[in-house]
C-alpha positions, 0 to 999 in steps of 0.5 A: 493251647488249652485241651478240647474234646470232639463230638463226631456227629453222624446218624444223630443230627439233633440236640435234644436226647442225643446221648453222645453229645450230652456225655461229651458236653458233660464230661469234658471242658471244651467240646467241638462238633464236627460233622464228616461229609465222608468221600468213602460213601458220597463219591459212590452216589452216582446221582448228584441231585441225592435229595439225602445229602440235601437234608443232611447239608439243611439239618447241618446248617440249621444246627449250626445256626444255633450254635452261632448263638453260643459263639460256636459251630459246627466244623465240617470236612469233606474227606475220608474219615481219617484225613479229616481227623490227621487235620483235626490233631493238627489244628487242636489239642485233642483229649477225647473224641465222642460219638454215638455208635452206628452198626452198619459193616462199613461204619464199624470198620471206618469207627475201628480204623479211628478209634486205632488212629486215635490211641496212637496219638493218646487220645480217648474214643468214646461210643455210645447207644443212640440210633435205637433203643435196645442195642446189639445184645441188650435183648437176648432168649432164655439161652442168651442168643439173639432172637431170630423171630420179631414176635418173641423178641418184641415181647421181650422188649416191651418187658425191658421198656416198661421194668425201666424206660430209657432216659431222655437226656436234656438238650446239648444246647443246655451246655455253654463249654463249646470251642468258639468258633468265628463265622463257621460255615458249613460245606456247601453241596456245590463244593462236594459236586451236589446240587439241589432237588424239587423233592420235598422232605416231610416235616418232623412233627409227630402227629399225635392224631396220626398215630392214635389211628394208625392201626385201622389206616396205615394199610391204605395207600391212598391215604395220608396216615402214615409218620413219614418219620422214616428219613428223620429217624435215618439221620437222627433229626428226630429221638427214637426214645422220644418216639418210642415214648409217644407210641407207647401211650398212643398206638401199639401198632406203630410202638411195633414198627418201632420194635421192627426197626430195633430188630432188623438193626440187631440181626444186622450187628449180630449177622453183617453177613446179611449184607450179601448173602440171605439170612437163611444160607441154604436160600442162596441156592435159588436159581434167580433170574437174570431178567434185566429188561423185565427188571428195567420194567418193574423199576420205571413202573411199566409192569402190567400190574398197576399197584406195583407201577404206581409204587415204583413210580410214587417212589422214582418221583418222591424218593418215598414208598407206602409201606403196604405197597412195598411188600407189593412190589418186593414180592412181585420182584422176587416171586412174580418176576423171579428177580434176586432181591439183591437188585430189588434192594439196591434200587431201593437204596438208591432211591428211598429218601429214609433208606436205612441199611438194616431196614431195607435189608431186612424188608427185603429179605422177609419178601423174598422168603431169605431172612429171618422171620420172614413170609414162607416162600410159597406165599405169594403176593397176588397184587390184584387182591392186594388192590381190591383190599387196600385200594378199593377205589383205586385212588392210589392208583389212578394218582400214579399211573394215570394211563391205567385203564387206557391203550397207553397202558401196558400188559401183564409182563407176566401171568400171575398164575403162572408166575406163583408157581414158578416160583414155588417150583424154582424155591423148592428145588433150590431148598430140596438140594 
């Protein structure tokens, strides 16, 4: 039996500039592909209608198609890491096994815990930077720490791009050193207990007249101008670098989400406390509220304060969130209700189709006033001049909460006056200890 190599596809569900790919493809003389439905991570969702697992399962089976065409495939497992790998050593020769870095704490541990089962057996694991474009510690101070504020940080980034831009390598499809594969069929959602969903995925073109307008429209929900790109840049459907390419010649606003992304995915490497805790320790000895009816409320949309409702529910129906409006019902959850954000970003995990860990964490916890760089705590978001800036008209609101302006329509749960200084109280004495 001849000697191949495996790529492990992940984060990474694409051919074009996907780094480990190329370098397995390059190096080594017969490549694999594999891709792990991981039961450590699927067996935890709760719903079994995950619009996620649906995109991954699509993007799989469109990637596999192409390969059909080189006589090869995709081979996937359901299974633990692991046990997919003691199946995989006992089916093949293994000399090598590529795949690109993820950063998440339970990403690192599953990758050491391979990488140690691997070397036993004598075989190589190679990692490479994919996901972003500047990694853990590529971008540093003068004093070689990482930054703990965007701004700095982003200009220091944009220095390191333009002195010398990240190569976009050519498509893995380029190659024809692929293991043959006869007829292989990627698991079904059926075999791993998933079924498919009515939400719609948005696609993954890059619209170049989307992006040259950003700036002046990206506030508004009621209008259609931002990427929707978040899930694609999630699964790695879509190049971040290629991306970043685009927005660098069209909109330096939307190169700064870009930036956005690289830095919360570095203060996660650096700090996976961050995954529990705040950013900012002496934040944890906030007195939050254990608020469950009114945390039921904010979840369904039934507030009282109709930009926030009409988030909640925009997103409970379309696994999707306008950006703006996010730090809307994140600061009323944290600030207004008093709520650990904790709760808040779990609800999001659960429900956002482009939930990304270090993203959410980090948006999370700028609302909150926990993280680094965040808002300062006695800022508070006042959702009605919130509305009367970013939805005038209310056409965001009147799609979402139709009953708005009608008995059916609930109270305030909570005055907002009151609940910003409660708020600025209860963050004080916790800071003041």
């Amino acid at each position: 039996m001849s000697k191949i190599s495996i790529f492990w596809l992940r984060r990474d569900l694409r051919f074009i500039d996907n780094t480990g790919f190329y370098y397995a493809l390059k190096e080594a003389k017969d490549v694999l592909p594999i891709f792990i439905f991981d039961k450590n991570i699927l067996d935890k969702l709760e719903d079994k209608a995950d619009a996620r697992v649906e995109f991954i399962h699509s993007a799989l089976e469109d990637m596999n198609q192409q390969l059909s065409e080189k006589g090869s495939g995709i081979k996937t497992f359901y299974s633990t890491p692991l046990e997919a790998y003691q199946k995989l050593i006992s089916e093949y020769e293994i000399e090598a096994v590529y795949t690109n870095r993820d950063y998440e704490p339970y990403a690192k541990e599953r990758d050491q815990q391979v990488e140690a089962f691997l070397k036993e057996k004598g075989i190589s694991f190679f990692t490479f930077k994919d996901h972003v474009v500047y990694e853990k510690e590529e971008i540093v101070s003068g004093s070689g720490s990482f930054y703990k504020v965007y701004t700095p940080y982003s200009k220091s980034w944009k220095e390191k791009y333009k002195a010398n831009k990240p190569e976009i390598k050519p498509s893995a499809l380029g190659f024809d050193n692929w293991v043959q594969l006869n007829g292989s069929a990627i698991h079904s959602l059926k075999e791993m207990g998933f079924e498919k969903t009515d939400i719609s995925i948005p696609t993954s073109d890059i619209e170049n007249e989307l992006i040259k307008h950003y700036s002046e429209r990206r506030d508004y929900p009621a209008m259609d101008a931002t990427s929707r790109l978040g899930i694609h840049l999630r699964f790695g459907t879509i190049s971040i670098r290629q991306l970043a390419e685009k927005a660098i010649s069209l909109n330096e606003t939307f190169l700064n989400e870009l930036i956005w992304r690289d830095f919360y995915a570095m203060i996660l490497a650096n700090n996976p406390q961050v995954v529990d805790n705040a950013f900012k320790p002496e934040y944890d000895q906030i007195e939050w509220r254990q608020d469950e009816d009114g945390f039921e409320k904010w979840c369904e949309g039934k507030t009282g304060y109709p930009i926030v409702d009409a988030g909640m529910r925009q997103l409970n129906q379309t696994g999707y969130m306008h950006n703006r409006v996010r730090m809307v019902v994140a600061s009323f959850l944290t600030k207004h209700l008093l709520i650990d954000w904790r709760w808040g970003e779990a609800y999001f995990a659960k429900k956002l189709l482009d939930f990304d860990l270090a993203s959410n964490n980090g948006g999370w916890q700028w609302a909150a006033g926990t993280g680094t760089d965040a808002q300062p705590y006695f800022r508070v978001f006042n959702p009605q001049s919130q509305t009367e800036k970013f939805d005038p008209e209310m056409k965001y609101i009147k799609e979402w909460v139709p009953e708005f302006g009608t008995s059916d329509y609930p109270k305030p749960i909570v005055d907002h006056k009151f609940a910003r200084q409660r708020a600025i109280d209860t963050y004080k004495k916790a800071l003041a200890r």
